[in-house]
C-alpha positions as CSV (number, residue, x, y, z in Angstrom):
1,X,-19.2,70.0,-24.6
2,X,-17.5,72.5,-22.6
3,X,-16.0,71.9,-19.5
4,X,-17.2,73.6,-16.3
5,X,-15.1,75.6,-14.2
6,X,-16.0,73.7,-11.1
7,X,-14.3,70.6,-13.4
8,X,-11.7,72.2,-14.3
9,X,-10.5,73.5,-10.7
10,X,-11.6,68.9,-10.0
11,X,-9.2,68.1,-12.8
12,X,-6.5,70.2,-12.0
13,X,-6.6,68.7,-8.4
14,X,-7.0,65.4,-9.9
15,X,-3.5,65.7,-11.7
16,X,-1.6,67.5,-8.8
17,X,-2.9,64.3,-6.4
18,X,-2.1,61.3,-8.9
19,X,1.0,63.0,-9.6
20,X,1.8,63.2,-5.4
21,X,1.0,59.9,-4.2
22,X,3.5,57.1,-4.0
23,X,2.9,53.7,-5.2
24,X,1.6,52.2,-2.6
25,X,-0.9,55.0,-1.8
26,X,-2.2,55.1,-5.2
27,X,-2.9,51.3,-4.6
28,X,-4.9,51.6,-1.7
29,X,-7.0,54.7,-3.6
30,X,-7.8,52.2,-6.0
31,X,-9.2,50.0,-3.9
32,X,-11.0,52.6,-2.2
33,X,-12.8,53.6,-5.6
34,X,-14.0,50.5,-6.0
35,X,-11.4,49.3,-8.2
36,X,-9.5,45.7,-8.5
37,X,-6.9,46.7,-10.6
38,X,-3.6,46.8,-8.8
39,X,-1.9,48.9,-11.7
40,X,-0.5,52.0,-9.4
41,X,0.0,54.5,-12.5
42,X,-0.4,57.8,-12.8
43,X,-2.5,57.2,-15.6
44,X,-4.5,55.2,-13.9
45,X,-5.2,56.7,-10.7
46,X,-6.0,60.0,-13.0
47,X,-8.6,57.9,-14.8
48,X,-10.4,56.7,-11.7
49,X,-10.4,59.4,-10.2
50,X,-11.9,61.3,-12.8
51,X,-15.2,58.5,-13.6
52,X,-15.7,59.0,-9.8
53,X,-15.2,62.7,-9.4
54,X,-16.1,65.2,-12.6
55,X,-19.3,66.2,-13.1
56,X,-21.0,64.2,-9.5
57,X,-22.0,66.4,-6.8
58,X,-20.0,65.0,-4.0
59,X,-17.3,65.0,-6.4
60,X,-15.1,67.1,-3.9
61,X,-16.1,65.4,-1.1
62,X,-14.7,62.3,-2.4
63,X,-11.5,63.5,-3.3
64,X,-11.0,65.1,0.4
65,X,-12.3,61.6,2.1
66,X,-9.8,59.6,0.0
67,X,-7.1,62.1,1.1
68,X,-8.4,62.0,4.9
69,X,-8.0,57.9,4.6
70,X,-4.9,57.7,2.9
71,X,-3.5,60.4,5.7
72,X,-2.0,63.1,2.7
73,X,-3.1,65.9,5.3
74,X,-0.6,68.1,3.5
75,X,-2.4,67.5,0.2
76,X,-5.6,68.9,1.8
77,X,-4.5,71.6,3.0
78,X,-2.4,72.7,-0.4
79,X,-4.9,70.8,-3.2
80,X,-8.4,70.8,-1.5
81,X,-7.7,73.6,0.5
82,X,-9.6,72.5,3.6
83,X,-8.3,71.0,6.8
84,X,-8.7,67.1,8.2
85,X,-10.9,68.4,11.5
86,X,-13.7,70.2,8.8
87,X,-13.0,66.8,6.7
88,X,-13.8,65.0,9.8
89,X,-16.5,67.3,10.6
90,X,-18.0,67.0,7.1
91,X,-17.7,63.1,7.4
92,X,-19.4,62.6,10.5
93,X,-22.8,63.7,9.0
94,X,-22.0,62.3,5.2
95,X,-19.7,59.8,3.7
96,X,-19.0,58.7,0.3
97,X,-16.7,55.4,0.7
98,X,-18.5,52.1,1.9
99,X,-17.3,51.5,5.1
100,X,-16.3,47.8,3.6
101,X,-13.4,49.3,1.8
102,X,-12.4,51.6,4.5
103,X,-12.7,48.7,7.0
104,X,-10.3,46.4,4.3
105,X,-7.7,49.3,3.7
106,X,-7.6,50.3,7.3
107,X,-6.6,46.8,8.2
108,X,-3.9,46.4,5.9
109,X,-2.5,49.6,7.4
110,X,-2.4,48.1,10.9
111,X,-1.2,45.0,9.8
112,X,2.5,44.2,9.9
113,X,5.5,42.3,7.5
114,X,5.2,39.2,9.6
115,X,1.5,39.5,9.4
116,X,1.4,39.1,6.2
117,X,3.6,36.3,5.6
118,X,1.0,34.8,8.0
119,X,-2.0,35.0,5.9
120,X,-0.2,34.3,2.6
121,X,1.1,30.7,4.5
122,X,-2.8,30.4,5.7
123,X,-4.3,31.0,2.0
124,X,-1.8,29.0,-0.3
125,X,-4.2,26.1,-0.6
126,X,-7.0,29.1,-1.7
127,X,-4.8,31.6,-3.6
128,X,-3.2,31.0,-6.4
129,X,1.2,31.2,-5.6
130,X,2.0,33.2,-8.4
131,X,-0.8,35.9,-7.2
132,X,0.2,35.2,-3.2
133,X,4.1,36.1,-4.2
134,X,2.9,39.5,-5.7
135,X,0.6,40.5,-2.9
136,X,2.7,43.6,-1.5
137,X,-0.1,44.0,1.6
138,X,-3.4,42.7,2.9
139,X,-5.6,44.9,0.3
140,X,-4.3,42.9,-2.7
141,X,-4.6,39.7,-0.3
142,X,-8.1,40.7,0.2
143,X,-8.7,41.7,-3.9
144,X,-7.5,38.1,-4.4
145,X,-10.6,37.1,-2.3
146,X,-13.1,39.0,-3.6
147,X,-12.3,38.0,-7.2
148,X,-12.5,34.0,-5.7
149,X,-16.0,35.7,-4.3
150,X,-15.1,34.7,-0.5
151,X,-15.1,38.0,0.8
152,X,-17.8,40.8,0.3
153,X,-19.4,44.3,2.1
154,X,-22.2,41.4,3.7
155,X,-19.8,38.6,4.1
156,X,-16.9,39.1,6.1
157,X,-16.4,35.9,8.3
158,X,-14.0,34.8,6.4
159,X,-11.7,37.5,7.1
160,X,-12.6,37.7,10.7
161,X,-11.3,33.7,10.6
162,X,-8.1,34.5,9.0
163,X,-7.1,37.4,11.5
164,X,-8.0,35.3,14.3
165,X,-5.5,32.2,12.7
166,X,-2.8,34.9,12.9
167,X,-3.6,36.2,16.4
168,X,-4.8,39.3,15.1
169,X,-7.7,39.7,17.5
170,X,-7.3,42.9,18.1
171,X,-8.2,43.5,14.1
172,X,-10.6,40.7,14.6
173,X,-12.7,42.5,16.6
174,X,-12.2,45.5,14.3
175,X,-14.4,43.3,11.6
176,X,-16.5,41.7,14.0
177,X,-17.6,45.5,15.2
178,X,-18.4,46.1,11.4
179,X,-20.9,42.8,11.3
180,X,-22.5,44.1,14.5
181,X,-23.2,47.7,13.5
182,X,-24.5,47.2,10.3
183,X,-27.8,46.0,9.9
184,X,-29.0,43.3,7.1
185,X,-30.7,46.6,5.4
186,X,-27.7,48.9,5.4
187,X,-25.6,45.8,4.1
188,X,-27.5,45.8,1.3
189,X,-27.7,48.8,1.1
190,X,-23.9,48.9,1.8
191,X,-23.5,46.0,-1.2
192,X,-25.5,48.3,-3.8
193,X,-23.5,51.4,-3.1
194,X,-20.3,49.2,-3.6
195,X,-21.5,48.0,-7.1
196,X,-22.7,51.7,-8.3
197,X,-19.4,53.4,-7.0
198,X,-17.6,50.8,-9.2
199,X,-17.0,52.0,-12.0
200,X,-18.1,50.6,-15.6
201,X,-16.2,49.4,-18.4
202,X,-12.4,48.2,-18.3
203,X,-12.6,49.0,-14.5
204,X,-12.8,45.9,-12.5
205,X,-15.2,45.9,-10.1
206,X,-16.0,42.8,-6.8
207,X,-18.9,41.7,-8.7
208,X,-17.6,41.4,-12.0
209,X,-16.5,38.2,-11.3
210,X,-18.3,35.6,-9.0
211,X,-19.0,32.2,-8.2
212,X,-21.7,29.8,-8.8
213,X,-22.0,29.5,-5.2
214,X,-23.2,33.1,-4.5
215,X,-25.4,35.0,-6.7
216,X,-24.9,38.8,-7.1
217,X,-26.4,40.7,-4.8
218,X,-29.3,42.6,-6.0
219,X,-29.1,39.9,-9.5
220,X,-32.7,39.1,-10.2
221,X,-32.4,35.1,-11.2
222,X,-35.4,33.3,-12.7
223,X,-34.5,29.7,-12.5
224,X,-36.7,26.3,-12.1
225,X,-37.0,24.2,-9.3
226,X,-34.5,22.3,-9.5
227,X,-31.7,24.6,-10.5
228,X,-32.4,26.2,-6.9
229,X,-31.7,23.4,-5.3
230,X,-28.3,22.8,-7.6
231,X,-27.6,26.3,-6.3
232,X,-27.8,25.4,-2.5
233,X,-26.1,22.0,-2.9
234,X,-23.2,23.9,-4.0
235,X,-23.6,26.4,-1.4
236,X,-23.3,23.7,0.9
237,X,-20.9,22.0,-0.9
238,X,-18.3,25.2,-0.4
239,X,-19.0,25.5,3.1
240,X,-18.1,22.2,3.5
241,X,-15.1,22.6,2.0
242,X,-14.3,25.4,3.6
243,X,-15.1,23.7,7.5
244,X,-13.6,20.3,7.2
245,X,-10.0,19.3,6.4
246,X,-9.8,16.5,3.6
247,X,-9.6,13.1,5.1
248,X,-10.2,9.8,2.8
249,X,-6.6,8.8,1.1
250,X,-5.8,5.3,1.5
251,X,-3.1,5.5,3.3
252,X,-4.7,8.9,5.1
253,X,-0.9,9.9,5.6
254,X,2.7,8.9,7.4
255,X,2.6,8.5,11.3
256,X,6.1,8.6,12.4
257,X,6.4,7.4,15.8
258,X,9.7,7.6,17.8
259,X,10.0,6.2,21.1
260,X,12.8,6.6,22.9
261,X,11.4,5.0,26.0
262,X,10.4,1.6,25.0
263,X,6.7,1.5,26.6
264,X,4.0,2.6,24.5
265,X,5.5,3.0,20.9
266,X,3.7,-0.4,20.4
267,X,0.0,1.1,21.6
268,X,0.4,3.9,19.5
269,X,1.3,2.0,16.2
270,X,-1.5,-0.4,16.7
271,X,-3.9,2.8,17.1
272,X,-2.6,4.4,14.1
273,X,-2.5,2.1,11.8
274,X,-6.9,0.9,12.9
275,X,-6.8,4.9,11.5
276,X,-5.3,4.0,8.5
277,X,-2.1,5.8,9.1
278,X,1.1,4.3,7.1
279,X,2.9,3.7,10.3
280,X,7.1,4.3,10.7
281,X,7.6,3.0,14.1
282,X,11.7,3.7,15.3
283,X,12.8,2.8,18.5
284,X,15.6,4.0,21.3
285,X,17.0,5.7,19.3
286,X,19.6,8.6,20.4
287,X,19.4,12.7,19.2
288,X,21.4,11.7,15.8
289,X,19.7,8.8,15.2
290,X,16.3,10.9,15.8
291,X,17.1,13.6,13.1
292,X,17.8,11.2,10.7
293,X,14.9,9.4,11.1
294,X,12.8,12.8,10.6
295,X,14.6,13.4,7.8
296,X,14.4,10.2,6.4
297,X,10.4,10.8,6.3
298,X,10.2,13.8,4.7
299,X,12.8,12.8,2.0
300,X,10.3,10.3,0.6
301,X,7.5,11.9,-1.4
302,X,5.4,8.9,-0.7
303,X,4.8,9.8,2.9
304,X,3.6,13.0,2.1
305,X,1.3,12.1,-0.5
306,X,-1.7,11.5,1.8
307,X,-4.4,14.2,3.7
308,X,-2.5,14.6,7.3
309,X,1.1,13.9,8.5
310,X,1.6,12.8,12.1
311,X,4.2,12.6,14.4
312,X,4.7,11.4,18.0
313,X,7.6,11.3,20.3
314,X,8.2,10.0,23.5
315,X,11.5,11.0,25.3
316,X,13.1,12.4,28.1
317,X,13.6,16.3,27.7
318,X,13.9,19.7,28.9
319,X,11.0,22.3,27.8
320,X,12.1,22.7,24.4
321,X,14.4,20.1,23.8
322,X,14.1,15.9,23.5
323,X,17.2,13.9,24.5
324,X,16.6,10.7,23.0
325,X,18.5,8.0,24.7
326,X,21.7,10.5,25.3
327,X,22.4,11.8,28.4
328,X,25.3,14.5,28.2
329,X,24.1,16.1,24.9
330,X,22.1,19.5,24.4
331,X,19.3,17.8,22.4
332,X,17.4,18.0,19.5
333,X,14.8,21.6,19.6
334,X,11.0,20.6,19.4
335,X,10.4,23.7,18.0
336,X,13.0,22.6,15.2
337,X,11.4,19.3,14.7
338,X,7.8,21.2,14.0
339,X,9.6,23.4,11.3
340,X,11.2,20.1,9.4
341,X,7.4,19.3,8.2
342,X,6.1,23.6,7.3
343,X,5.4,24.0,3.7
344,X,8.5,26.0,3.8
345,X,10.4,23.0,4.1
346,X,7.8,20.3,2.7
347,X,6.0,22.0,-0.5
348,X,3.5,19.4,-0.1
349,X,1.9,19.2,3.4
350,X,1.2,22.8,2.7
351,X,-2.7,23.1,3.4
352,X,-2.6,19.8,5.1
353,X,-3.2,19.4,8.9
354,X,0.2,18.2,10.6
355,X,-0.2,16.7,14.1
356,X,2.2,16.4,16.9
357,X,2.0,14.3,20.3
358,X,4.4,15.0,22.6
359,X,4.9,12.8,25.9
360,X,7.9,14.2,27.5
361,X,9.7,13.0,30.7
362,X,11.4,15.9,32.4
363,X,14.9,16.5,33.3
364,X,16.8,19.0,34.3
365,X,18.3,21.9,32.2
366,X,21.3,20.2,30.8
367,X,23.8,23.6,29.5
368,X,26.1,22.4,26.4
369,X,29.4,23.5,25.8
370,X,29.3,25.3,21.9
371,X,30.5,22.1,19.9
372,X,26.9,20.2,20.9
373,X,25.0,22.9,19.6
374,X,25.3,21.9,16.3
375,X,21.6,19.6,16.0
376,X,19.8,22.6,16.1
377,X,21.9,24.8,14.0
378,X,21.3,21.8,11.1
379,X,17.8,22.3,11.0
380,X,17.7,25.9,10.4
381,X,14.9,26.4,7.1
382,X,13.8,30.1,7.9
383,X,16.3,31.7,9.9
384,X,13.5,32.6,12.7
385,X,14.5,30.1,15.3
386,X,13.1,30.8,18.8
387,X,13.3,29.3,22.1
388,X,9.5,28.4,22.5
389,X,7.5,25.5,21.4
390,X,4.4,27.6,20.0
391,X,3.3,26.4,16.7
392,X,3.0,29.5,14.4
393,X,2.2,28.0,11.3
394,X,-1.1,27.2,10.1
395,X,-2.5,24.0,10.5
396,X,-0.4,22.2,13.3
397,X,-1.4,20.6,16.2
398,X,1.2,20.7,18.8
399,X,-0.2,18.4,22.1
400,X,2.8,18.3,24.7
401,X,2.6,16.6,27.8
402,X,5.3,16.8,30.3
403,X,6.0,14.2,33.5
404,X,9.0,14.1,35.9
405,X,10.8,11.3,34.7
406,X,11.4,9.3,38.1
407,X,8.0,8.0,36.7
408,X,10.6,6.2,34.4
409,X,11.4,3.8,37.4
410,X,8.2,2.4,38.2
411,X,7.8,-1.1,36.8
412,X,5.6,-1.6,33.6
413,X,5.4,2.1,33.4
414,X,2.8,3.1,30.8
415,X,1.7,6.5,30.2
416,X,-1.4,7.9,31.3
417,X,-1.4,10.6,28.4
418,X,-0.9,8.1,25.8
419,X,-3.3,5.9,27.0
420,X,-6.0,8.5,27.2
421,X,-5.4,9.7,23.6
422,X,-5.5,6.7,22.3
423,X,-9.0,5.9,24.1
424,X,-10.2,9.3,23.1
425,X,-9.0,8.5,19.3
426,X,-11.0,5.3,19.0
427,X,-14.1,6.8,20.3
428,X,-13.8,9.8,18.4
429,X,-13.2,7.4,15.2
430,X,-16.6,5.9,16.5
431,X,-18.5,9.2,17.0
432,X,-17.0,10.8,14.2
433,X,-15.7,13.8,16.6
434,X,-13.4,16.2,15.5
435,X,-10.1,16.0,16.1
436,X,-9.9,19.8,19.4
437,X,-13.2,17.9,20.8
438,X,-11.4,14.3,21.6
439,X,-8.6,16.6,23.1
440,X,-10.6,17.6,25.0
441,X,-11.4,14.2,26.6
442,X,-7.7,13.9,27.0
443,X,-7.8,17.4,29.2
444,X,-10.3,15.6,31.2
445,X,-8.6,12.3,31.7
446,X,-5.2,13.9,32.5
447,X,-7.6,16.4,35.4
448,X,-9.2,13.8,37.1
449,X,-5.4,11.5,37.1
450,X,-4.1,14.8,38.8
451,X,-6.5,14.7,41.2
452,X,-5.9,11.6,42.5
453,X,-2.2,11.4,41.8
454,X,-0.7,15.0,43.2
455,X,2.8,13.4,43.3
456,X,2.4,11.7,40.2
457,X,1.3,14.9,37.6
458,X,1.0,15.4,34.2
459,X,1.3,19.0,32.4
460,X,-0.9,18.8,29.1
461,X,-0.7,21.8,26.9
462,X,-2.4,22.2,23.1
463,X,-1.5,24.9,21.0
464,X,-2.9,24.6,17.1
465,X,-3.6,26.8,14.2
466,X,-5.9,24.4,12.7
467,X,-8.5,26.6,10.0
468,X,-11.0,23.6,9.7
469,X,-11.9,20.8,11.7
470,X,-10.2,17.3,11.4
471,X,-12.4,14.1,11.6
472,X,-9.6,11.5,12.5
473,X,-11.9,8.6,11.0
């Protein structure tokens, strides 16, 4: 059959644009066509291109909406020979790329190098490494996704959760708008239009491959009784996964504890181990001694064999540093100690949920001359060391509360922080709360304290990155 000349004027644009874009641009049109494949050839992108553009209607309109996205304004003017405001124009009135795939690609254009490192840490337990260590941006991070069937154009939450674990909100919102502005209808509609503007064949498409936990939309499925109900259990049984933190190894972990004070070191081993925590209790020890104890427990594979790592200090300090029982020294860095135990450094808690308590009785700003600098400078793992105490990796929970330490020289001093979690802990273990709503009982004891003790105050701050909850039980 002879080809058109309306074809031949799409194919000769087809080979000038395949042959223009760079690598990463001919990625991104690939997942814009519909397609999974991550192979950024010329060949390729010519092959696509031409399944989705010779011989359809809106054949050039395509071509001039996938330039518009991937910002090749030059290649519209010269190849297309139109301009981005008629594009624009054009596009306001009729579009040819599900918004799904525009959405996906237009986030992984906003997002940055950091960003990314983010949500490869916060999927390793999901993703497979080898496939997390090729990801080059958020598209093949999100094609990953859709092959695992977690992300699709009528279920997004999933992404919306990740960018909010990063403190992306701003492109939170971005997916949040989509789920609000599309109607149930248009998302299936939406879904259908994604499946037809896949292509056939050796072109992988998002539903080629999917779980038994969703069905394909628009699959007709004629099953008995009882294999619907199989269907929701395992429904229910990934969403339960995918909310709750695994919690039932016997030991459930290693609590370190170091107390560096001598008063409630005791209470909290006692709590701990009724949680059925392997408990490492150490005791006044000094800034050296301290680091080798924390080292000392992530040396030994058996204490991080179990669900959830936890560790609690109690110390004199400034804002980001312990002292142990020194005096004169610079200290040891809190945000140091939290990076000991990252999957960075500890292969295996990665995934896990690893929980800090801090009780920390302030003292002044102490400045070091450069040879006691040198605690710090040891525990270097990523070369990113900063002066807060923020957690940034995914799933830590960093509770640090601050007293002035002329507390220290009341009699039988116990404190109230410690006290209160450990209540809050046992009741939780009772009530089966999770692990942010007994914290929240902690907030309250600490308020009402406050109240009545205005000389006497305690400064409670949670930061976490948890992604599920945690049922301490």
């Amino acid at each position: 059959m002879s080809m058109s000349v309306q074809d031949q004027h799409q194919l000769q644009a087809i080979n000038q644009i395949a042959e223009a874009l760079s690598s990463c641009e001919s990625r991104r049109l690939l997942y814009l066509c519909g397609s999974l494949d991550t192979d950024p050839s010329v060949t390729c992108v010519k092959e696509i291109l031409k399944s989705k553009v010779l011989r359809q209607e809106r054949g050039h309109l395509l071509l001039t909406e996938l330039m518009l996205q991937l910002r090749r304004f030059d290649i519209l003017r010269k190849v297309c020979k139109t301009s981005r405001d008629e594009v624009e124009r054009t596009l306001t009135y009729r579009q040819c790329l599900p918004r799904f795939r525009v959405l996906m690609a237009n986030i992984s254009e906003d997002m940055t190098n950091s960003d990314l490192d983010s949500v490869k840490f916060l999927l390793s337990s999901i993703i497979p490494r080898e496939n997390l260590e090729k990801a080059k941006n958020f598209l093949d991070i999100v094609i990953e996704l859709e092959k695992l069937d977690k992300v699709s154009p009528e279920r997004v939450d999933f992404v919306e959760e990740c960018l909010v674990n990063i403190s992306r909100v701003d492109l939170a919102k971005k997916v949040m708008k989509y789920k609000t502005s599309v109607t149930p209808s248009e998302q299936q509609s939406q879904s259908h239009q994604h499946q037809l503007f896949s292509s056939p064949g050796p072109i992988t498409t998002p539903y080629s491959s999917h779980s038994p936990c969703q069905p394909r939309q628009g699959q007709v499925i004629n099953r008995a009784p009882e294999n619907k109900r199989v269907t929701e259990y395992r429904a229910q049984s990934c969403q339960s996964q995918l909310d709750r933190y695994k919690f039932n190894t016997n030991p459930r972990g290693v609590c370190v504890i170091i107390d560096c004070v001598g008063n409630d070191g005791d209470m909290l081993e006692q709590m701990f181990q009724a949680l059925l925590f392997n408990v490492l209790l150490y005791k006044w020890l000094s800034v050296d001694a301290t680091l080798a104890a924390l080292r000392e427990t992530f040396r030994q594979r058996q204490n991080l064999e179990g669900d959830c790592f936890v560790c609690c200090i109690i110390s004199r300090g400034t804002d980001s540093h312990i002292l142990g029982t020194d005096s004169n020294v610079a200290g040891l860095g809190l945000d140091s100690i939290r990076r000991m135990f990252t999957a960075e450094s500890c292969p295996m808690l990665a995934g896990k949920p690893k929980l800090f308590f801090i009780q920390r009785y302030s003292v002044p700003e102490f400045q070091p001359c450069a040879r006691m600098q040198h605690w710090d400078e040891d525990l270097e793992t990523d070369g990113l060391y900063r002066r807060d105490v923020i957690p940034s990796d995914a799933d830590v929970f960093w509770s640090h509360c601050s007293t002035d330490e002329r507390q220290l020289e009341q009699g039988q001093h116990r404190s109230v922080y410690l006290k209160a979690l450990t209540d809050a802990l046992h009741k939780g273990r009772r009530r089966k709360t999770h692990l942010v709503d007994v914290h929240t009982e902690v907030n309250g004891d600490i308020y009402e304290h406050n109240k009545r003790n205005p000389r006497a105050m305690y400064h409670l701050e949670l930061k976490h990155t948890l992604r599920k909850d945690l049922y301490l039980q």
